[in-house]
C-alpha positions in Angstrom: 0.0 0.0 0.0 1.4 3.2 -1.1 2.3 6.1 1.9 -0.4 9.1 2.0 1.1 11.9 0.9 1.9 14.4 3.4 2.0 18.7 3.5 6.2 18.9 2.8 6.3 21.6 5.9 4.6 19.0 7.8 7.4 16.6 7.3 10.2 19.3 7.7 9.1 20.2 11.0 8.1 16.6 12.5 11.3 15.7 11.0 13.0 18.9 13.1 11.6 17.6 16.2 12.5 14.1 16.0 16.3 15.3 15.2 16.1 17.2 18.9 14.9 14.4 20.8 16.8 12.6 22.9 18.8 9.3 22.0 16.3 7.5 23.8 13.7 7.9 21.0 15.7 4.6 19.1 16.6 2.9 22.5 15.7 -0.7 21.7 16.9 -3.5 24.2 20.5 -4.1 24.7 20.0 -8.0 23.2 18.2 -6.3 20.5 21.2 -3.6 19.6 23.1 -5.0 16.5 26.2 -7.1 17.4 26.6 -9.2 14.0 25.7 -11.6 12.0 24.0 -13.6 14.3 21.7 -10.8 15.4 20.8 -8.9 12.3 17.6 -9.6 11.4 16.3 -9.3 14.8 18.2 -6.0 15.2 16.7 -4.9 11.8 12.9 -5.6 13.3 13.6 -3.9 16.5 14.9 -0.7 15.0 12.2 -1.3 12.6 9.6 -0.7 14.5 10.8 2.4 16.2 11.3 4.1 12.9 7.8 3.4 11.5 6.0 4.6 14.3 6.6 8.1 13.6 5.1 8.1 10.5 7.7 9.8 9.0 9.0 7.1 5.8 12.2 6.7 8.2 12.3 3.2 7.9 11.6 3.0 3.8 14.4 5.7 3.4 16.8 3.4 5.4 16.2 0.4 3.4 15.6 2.0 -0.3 16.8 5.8 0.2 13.4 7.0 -0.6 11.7 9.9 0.5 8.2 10.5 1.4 5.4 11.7 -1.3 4.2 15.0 -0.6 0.6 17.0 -1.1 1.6 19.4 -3.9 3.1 16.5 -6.0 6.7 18.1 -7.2 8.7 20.1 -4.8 12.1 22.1 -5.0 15.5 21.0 -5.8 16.3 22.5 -2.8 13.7 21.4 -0.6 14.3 17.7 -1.8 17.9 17.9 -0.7 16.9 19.2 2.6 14.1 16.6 2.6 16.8 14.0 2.5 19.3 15.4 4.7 17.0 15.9 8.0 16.1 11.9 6.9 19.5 11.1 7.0 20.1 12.7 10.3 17.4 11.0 12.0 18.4 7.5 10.4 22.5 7.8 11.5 21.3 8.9 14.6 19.1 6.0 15.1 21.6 3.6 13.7 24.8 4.5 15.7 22.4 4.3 19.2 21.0 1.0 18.1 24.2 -0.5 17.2 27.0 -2.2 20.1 30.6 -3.8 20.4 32.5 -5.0 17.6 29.7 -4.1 15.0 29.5 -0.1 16.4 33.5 0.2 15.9 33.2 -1.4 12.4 30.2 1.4 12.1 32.3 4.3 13.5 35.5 3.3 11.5 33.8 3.1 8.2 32.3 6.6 8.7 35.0 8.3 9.9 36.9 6.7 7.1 34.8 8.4 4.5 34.7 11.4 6.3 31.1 11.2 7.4 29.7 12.0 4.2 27.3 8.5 4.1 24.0 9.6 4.2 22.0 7.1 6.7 20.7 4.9 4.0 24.6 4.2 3.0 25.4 3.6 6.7 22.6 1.0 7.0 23.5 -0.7 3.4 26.9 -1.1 4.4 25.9 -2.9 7.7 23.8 -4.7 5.7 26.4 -6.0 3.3 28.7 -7.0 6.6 26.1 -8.6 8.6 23.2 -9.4 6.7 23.4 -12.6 5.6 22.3 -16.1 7.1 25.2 -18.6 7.6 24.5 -22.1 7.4 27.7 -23.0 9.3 26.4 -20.7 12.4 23.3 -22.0 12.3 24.9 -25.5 12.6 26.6 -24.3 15.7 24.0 -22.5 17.1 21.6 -25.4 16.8 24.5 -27.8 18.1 24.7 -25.4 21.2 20.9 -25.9 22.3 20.8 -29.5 21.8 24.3 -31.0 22.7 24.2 -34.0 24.6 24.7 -33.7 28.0 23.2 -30.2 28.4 21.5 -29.2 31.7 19.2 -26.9 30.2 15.7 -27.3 31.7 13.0 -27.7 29.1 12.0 -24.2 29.6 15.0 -23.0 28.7 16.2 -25.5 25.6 12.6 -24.1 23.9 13.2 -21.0 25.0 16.3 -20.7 23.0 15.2 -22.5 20.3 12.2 -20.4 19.5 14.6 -17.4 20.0 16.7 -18.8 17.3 13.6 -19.9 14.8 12.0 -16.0 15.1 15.7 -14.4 14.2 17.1 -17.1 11.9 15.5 -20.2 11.2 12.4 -18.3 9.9 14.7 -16.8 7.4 16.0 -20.3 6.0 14.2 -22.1 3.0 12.9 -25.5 4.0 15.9 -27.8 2.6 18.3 -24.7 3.8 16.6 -25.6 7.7 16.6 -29.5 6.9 20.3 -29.3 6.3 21.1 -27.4 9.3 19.0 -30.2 11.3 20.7 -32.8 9.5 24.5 -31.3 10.4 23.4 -30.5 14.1 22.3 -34.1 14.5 25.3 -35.7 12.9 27.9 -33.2 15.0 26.0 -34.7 18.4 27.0 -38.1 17.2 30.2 -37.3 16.7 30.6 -37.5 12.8 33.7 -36.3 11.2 34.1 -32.9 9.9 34.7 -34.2 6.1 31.8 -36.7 5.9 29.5 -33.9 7.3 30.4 -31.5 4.6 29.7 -33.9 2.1 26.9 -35.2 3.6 25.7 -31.5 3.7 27.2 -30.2 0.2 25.1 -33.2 -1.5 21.3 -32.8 0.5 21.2 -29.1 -0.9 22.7 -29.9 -4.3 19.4 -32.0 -4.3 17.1 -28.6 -4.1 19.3 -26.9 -6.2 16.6 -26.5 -8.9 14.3 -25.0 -6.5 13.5 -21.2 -6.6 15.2 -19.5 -3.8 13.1 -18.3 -0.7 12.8 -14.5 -0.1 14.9 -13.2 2.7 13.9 -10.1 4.6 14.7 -6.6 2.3 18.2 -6.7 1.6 19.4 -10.7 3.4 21.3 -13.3 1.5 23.0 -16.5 2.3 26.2 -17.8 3.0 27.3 -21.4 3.3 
């Protein structure tokens, strides 16, 4: 459904406000902050959220560096530029508060290193290219973690954990993608080699290779 269109001195001066509030306007939870790859896609709904529910096209000028449609149709060069400008305020100041440890250093270099010229959606992008994948190998290893043998997990917790991982990754993995992680998971508990998993692995998904692939969220791909 397309956004309504909205009076451009409207958006300027919503967008002014938002710009003067405090940091706490993008706090999401600290498990919720972007660490890396593991986290992404949850990070990406959190923050998400917070940008869509000020109405202002925040999030859809993140993802696709788009800016809202306004009442009088066309407007100004100049008030286009400054259109994009207060979005790309509100987004890096969103992203740098939403964002922790190793992944906010590789945030703060990158910009620094081009001088902070990125505009936010070019700051979100590039996080996007570093950590926005899902990687079969850490699924294996995530999945291995939760069920290993001889875990002392209560029941509330092993589910717990699992349905953590299902909502942030799992969700995200086509069927034969989610069957091989089970498959390598299981194998790893029984103490399979290394070498026969990988085959075992590299020639279940060459089955499926004729299959479409699934649609990730905006801007995810995969990596073995």
């Amino acid at each position: 459904m397309s956004a309504k269109p909205m009076n451009w001195n409207t958006i300027r001066l919503r967008l002014q406000q938002v710009m003067v509030q405090p940091p706490s306007l993008w706090n999401i939870d600290e498990e919720s902050k972007l660490s890396g790859t593991e986290n992404f896609f949850k990070w990406q709904g959190a923050l998400a959220f917070k940008l869509r529910i000020t109405g202002l096209h925040l999030y859809e000028y993140m993802v696709h560096g788009t800016t809202p449609p306004c009442e009088t149709g066309m407007i100004s060069d100049v008030d286009q530029d400054e259109m994009r400008s207060l979005l790309s305020s509100c987004v890096t100041s969103a992203l740098l508060d939403s964002v922790k440890g190793h992944a906010l250093l590789f945030l703060q270099s990158h910009y620094s290193a081009n001088n902070f010229k990125d505009t936010g959606h070019d700051l979100f992008i590039f996080l996007q290219e570093q950590f926005g994948y899902v990687s079969l190998s850490m699924v294996w290893r995530r999945i291995l973690e939760i069920t290993q043998k001889g875990s002392s997990k209560s029941c509330d917790d092993l589910l717990s954990q699992f349905f953590e991982l299902q909502v942030n990754v799992l969700n995200n993995l086509s069927p034969q993608e989610l069957g091989s992680c089970l498959l390598v998971a299981s194998l790893k508990n029984q103490g399979v080699s290394e070498d026969y998993i990988e085959q075992i692995a590299t020639t279940y998904l060459s089955k499926f290779k004729y299959l479409e692939p699934r649609n990730l969220p905006e801007g995810g791909s995969l990596q073995r």
